[in-house]
BALUM-239968 format. One line per 8 residues: number of its first residue (from 1); for each residue x, y, z of N, C-alpha, C. Coordinates in pm, whole numbers, plus 50000, padded with zeros to 5 digits. Layout:
% residues N
NUM> X Y Z X Y Z X Y Z ~ ... $
This chain:
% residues 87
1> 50085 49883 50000 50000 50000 50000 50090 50124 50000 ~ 50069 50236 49918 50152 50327 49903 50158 50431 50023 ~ 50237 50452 50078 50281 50545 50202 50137 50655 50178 ~ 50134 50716 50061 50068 50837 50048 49897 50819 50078 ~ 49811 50694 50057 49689 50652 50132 49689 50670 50280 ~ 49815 50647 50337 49779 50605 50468 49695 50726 50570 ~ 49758 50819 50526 49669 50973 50576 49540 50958 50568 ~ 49510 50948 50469 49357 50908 50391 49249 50762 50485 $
9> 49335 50691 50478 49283 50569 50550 49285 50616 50732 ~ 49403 50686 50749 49389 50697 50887 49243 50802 50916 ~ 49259 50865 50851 49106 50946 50873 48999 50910 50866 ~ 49003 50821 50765 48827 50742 50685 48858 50645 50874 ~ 48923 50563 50884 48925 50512 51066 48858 50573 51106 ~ 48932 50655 51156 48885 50776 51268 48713 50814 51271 ~ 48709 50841 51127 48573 50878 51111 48449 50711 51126 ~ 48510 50625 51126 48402 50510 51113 48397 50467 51279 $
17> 48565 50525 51309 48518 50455 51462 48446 50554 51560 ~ 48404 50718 51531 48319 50799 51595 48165 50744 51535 ~ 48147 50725 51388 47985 50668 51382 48010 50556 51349 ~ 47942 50494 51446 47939 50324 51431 47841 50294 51376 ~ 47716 50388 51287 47612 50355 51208 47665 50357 51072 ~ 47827 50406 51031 47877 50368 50900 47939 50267 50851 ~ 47953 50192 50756 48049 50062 50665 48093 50132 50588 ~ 48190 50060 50519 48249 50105 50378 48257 49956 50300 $
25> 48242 49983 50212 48288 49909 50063 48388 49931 50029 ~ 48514 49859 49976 48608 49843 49928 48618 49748 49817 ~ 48611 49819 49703 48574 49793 49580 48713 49750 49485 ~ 48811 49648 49507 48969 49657 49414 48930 49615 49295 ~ 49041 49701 49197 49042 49617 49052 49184 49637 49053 ~ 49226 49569 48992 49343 49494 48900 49368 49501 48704 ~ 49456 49531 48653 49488 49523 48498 49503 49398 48491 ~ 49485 49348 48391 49495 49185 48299 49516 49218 48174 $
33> 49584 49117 48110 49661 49075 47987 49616 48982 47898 ~ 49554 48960 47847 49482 48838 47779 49435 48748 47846 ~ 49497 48676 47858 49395 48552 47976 49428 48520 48081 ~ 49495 48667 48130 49521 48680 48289 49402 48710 48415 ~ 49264 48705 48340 49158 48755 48392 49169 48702 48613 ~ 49174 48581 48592 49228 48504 48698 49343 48541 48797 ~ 49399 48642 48764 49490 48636 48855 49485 48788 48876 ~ 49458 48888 48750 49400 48993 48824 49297 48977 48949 $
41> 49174 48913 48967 49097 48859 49025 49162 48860 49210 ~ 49250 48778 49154 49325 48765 49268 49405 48909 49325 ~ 49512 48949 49208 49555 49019 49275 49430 49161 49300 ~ 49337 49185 49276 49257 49293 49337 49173 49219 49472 ~ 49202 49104 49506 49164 49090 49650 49248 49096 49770 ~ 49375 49039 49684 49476 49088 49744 49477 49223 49774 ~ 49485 49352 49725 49468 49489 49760 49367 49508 49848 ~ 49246 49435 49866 49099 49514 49883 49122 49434 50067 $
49> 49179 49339 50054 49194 49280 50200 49306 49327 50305 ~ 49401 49388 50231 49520 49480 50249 49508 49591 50339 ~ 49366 49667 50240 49361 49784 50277 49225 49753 50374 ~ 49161 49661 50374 49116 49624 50469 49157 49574 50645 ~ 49262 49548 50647 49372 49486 50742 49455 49598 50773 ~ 49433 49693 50720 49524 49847 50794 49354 49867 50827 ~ 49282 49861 50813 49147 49981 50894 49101 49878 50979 ~ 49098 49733 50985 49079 49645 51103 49212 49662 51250 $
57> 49329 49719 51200 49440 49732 51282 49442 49849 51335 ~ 49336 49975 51262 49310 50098 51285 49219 50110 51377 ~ 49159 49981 51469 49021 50007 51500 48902 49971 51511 ~ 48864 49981 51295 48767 49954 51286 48682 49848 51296 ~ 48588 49763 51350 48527 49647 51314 48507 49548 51191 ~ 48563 49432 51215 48574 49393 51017 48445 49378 51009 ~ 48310 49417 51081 48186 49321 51018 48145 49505 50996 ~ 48242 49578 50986 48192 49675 50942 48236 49714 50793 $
65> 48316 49640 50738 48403 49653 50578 48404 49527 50508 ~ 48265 49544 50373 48252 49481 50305 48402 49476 50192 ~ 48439 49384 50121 48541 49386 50016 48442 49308 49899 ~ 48475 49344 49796 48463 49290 49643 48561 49349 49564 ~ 48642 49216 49515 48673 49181 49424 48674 49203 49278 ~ 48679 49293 49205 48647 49298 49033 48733 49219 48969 ~ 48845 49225 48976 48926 49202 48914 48985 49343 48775 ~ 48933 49241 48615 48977 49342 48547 48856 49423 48486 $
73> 48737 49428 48576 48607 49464 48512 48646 49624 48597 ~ 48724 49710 48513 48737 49829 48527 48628 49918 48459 ~ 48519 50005 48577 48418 50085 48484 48487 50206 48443 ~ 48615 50228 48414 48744 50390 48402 48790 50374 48514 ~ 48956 50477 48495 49015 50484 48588 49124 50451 48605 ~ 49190 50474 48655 49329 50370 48688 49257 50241 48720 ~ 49342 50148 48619 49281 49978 48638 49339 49890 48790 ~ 49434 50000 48836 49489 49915 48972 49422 50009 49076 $
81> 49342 49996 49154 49294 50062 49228 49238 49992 49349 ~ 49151 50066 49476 49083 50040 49520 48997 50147 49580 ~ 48888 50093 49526 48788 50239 49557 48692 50215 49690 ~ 48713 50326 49778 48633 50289 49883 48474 50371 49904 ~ 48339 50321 49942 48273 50398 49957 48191 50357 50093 ~ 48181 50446 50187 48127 50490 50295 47960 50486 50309 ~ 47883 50424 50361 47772 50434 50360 47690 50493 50501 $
C-alpha cells in the first residue's frame, strides 16, 4: 500500500470509529493481459483485504468493511485501484 493513502485511510478510521452507524465498501480492481483475467481477480483481493487489514488494525470492526473483488472489470480509471465507499 503506498505510504501516500495512509493519511487518507487513517482518517476514513477515525471517522468510522466515531459513527458506528457507518460501513464502507472496498471495491479493488486489478489490469489483465489476455487471459490473465484470473489472477488479476486475485491480485485485486489481494489489495481490497490489504487495505482492509490496515482499517481492522486501525480500530475499525471487520463486520463493518465489506470487500469485492472485480478484478479486470474496470468501469474507468486507473485499472489498479481500490475504491472505497462509505455508507
Amino acid at each position: 500500500m503506498p505510504l501516500s493513502t495512509k493519511d487518507a485511510l487513517d482518517k476514513l478510521a477515525k471517522q468510522l470509529i466515531l459513527n458506528e452507524k457507518q460501513r464502507v465498501t472496498l471495491i479493488a480492481y486489478a489490469s489483465a493481459a489476455g487471459d490473465q483475467v484470473s489472477t488479476a481477480r486475485r491480485v485485486s483481493l489481494s489489495r481490497a483485504l490489504s487495505v482492509r487489514a490496515y482499517l481492522i488494525d486501525a480500530g475499525v470492526n471487520n463486520l463493518r468493511i465489506n470487500v469485492q473483488a472485480e478484478g479486470d472489470k474496470n468501469p474507468g480509471g486507473d485499472p489498479d485501484r481500490v475504491d472505497l465507499f462509505v455508507q
